[in-house]
C-alpha positions as CSV (number, residue, x, y, z in Angstrom):
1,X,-98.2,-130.3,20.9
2,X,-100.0,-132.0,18.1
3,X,-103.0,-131.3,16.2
4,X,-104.8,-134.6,15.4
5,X,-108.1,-133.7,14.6
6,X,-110.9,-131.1,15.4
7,X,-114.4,-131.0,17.2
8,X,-116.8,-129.4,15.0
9,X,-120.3,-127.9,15.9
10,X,-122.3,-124.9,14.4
11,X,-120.5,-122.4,16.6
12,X,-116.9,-123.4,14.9
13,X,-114.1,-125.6,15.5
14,X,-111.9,-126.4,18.3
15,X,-108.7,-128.4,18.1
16,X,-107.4,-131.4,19.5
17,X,-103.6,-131.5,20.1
18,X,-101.9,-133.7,22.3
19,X,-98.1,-134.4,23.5
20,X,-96.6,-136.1,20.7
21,X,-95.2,-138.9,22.6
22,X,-99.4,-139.5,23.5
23,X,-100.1,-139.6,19.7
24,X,-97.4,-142.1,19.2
25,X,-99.0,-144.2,21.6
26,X,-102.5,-144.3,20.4
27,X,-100.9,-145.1,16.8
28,X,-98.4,-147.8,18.1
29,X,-101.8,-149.2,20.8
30,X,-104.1,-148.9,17.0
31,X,-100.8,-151.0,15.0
32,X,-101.3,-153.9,18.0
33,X,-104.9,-154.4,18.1
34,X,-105.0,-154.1,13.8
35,X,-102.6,-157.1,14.3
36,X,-105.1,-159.1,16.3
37,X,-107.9,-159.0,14.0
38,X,-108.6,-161.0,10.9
39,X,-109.5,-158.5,8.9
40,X,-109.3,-154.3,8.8
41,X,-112.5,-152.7,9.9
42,X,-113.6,-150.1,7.2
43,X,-113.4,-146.4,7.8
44,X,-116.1,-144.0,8.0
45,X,-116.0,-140.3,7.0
46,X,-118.8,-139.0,9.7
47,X,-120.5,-135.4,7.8
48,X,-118.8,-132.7,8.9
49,X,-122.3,-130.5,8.9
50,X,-124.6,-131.9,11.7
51,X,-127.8,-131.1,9.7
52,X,-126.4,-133.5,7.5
53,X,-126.9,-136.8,10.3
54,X,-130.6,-135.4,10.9
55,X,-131.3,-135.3,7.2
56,X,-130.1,-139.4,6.7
C-alpha cells in the first residue's frame, strides 16, 4: 500500500493508501487529461485547520 494523502478533522488524521498499481493509474489518467487542456489549472493548498475556512 501507498500513502497519498490524509483526511484531517479536529479528532486527528486518518490515511489514505491505496495499491500502488491504483496510484499509478490516477497519475498516468491526471498526465492524459493535463495533455487535453490548453493550459494547467492552478493548485490550491486547502487550510489544513477547519476553523480556518469559517474564518475566510
Amino acid at each position: 500500500m501507498t500513502r497519498f494523502g490524509e483526511i484531517s478533522s479536529a479528532e486527528g488524521e486518518t490515511p489514505l493508501n491505496a495499491r500502488r498499481e491504483c496510484v499509478q493509474e490516477l497519475l498516468s489518467t491526471h498526465d492524459r487529461q493535463m495533455a487535453l487542456m490548453d493550459t494547467r489549472p492552478g493548485i490550491v493548498q486547502l487550510p489544513r485547520d477547519p476553523c480556518e475556512v469559517e474564518a475566510a
